[in-house]
N, C-alpha and C positions, 0 to 999 in steps of 0.2 A: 504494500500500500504506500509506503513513502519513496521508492522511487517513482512511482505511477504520478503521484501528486506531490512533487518536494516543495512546491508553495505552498500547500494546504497544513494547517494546524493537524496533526494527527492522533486520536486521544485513544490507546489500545488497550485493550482489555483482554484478561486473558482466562476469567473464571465469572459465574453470577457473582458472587460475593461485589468484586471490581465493578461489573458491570450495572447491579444493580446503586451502587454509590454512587456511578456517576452520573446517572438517569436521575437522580435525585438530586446531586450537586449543581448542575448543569442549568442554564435556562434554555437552552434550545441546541440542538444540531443542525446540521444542512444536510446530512446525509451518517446513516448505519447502516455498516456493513456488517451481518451476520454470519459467523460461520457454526455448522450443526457440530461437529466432535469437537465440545469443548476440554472434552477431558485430554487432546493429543497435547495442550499446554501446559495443565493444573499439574501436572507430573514433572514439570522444569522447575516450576512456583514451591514445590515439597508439600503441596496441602491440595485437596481435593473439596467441590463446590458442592452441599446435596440438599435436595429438596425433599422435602419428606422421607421418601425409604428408596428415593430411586436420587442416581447422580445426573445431576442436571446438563442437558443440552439445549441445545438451540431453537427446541419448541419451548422450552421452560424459558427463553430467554425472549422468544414473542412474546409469551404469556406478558413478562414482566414487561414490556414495550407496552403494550395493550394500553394499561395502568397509567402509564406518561404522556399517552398521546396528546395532550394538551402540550407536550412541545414541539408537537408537530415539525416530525424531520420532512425535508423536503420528501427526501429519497430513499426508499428501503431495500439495500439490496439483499442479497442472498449469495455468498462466496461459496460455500461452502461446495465441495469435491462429492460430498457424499450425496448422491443421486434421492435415497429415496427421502433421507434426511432433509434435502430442499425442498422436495413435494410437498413433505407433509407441514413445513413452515412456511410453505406459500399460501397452500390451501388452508393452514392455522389464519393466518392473515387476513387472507381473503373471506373469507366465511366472517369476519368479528367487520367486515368492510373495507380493509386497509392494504391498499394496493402494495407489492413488492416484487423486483423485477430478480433474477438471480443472473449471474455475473460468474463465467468461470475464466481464473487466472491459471498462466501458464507459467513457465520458468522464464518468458521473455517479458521484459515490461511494455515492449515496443509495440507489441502485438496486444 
C-alpha cells in the first residue's frame, strides 16, 4: 500500500484490537482497505485478536465498520487474496447497504 500511494497518509493495522481503536480514534477516512486473514499478521505482533470463541477476520472486521459508518469512508475496498473470504465480506456489506469494490495486489506496484 505505500509504494502504491507514497503521498497518501497511510494508517495500518494489523489485528481488530488496532483496528477497532482507530475506527474510534479517527474522524473520518477516505478510503479502507480490508484484508480477510487477519491472523497471517497477529503472529508477527506475538498476540492474537478474538471475538467471542472464534478469532477474528475480516467479516468481524465489516461487522465492526458497520458501527462507524457515520465516518463515512469514501471507498471500501476488499485486498484480501482469499477468494471466498472476499465474497463473503462483500456480500457482508452489501446486504447491511454498503457498497465495496475488492482490489487484488500483485508483487508489482506498477500494475
Amino acid at each position: 500500500m505505500d509504494r502504491r500511494h507514497p503521498l497518501d497518509e497511510i494508517l495500518h493495522v494489523y489485528d481488530l484490537d488496532e483496528y477497532r481503536e482507530a475506527l474510534s480514534k479517527y474522524d473520518s477516512f477516505d478510503v479502507i482497505s480490508l484484508d480477510y486473514d487477519l491472523n497471517d499478521f497477529t503472529e508477527i505482533h506475538n498476540h492474537r485478536s478474538y471475538i467471542g470463541d472464534s478469532e477474528g477476520n475480516g467479516r468481524d472486521a465489516c461487522g465492526y465498520l458497520i458501527k462507524f459508518l457515520h465516518k463515512s469512508p469514501e471507498e471500501i475496498l476488499i485486498h484480501s487474496s482469499n477468494t471466498d473470504g472476499s465474497i463473503e465480506m462483500m456480500l457482508f456489506l452489501y446486504s447491511r447497504g454498503v457498497a465495496s469494490r475488492r482490489v487484488v495486489f500483485n508483487d508489482n506496484p506498477d500494475q
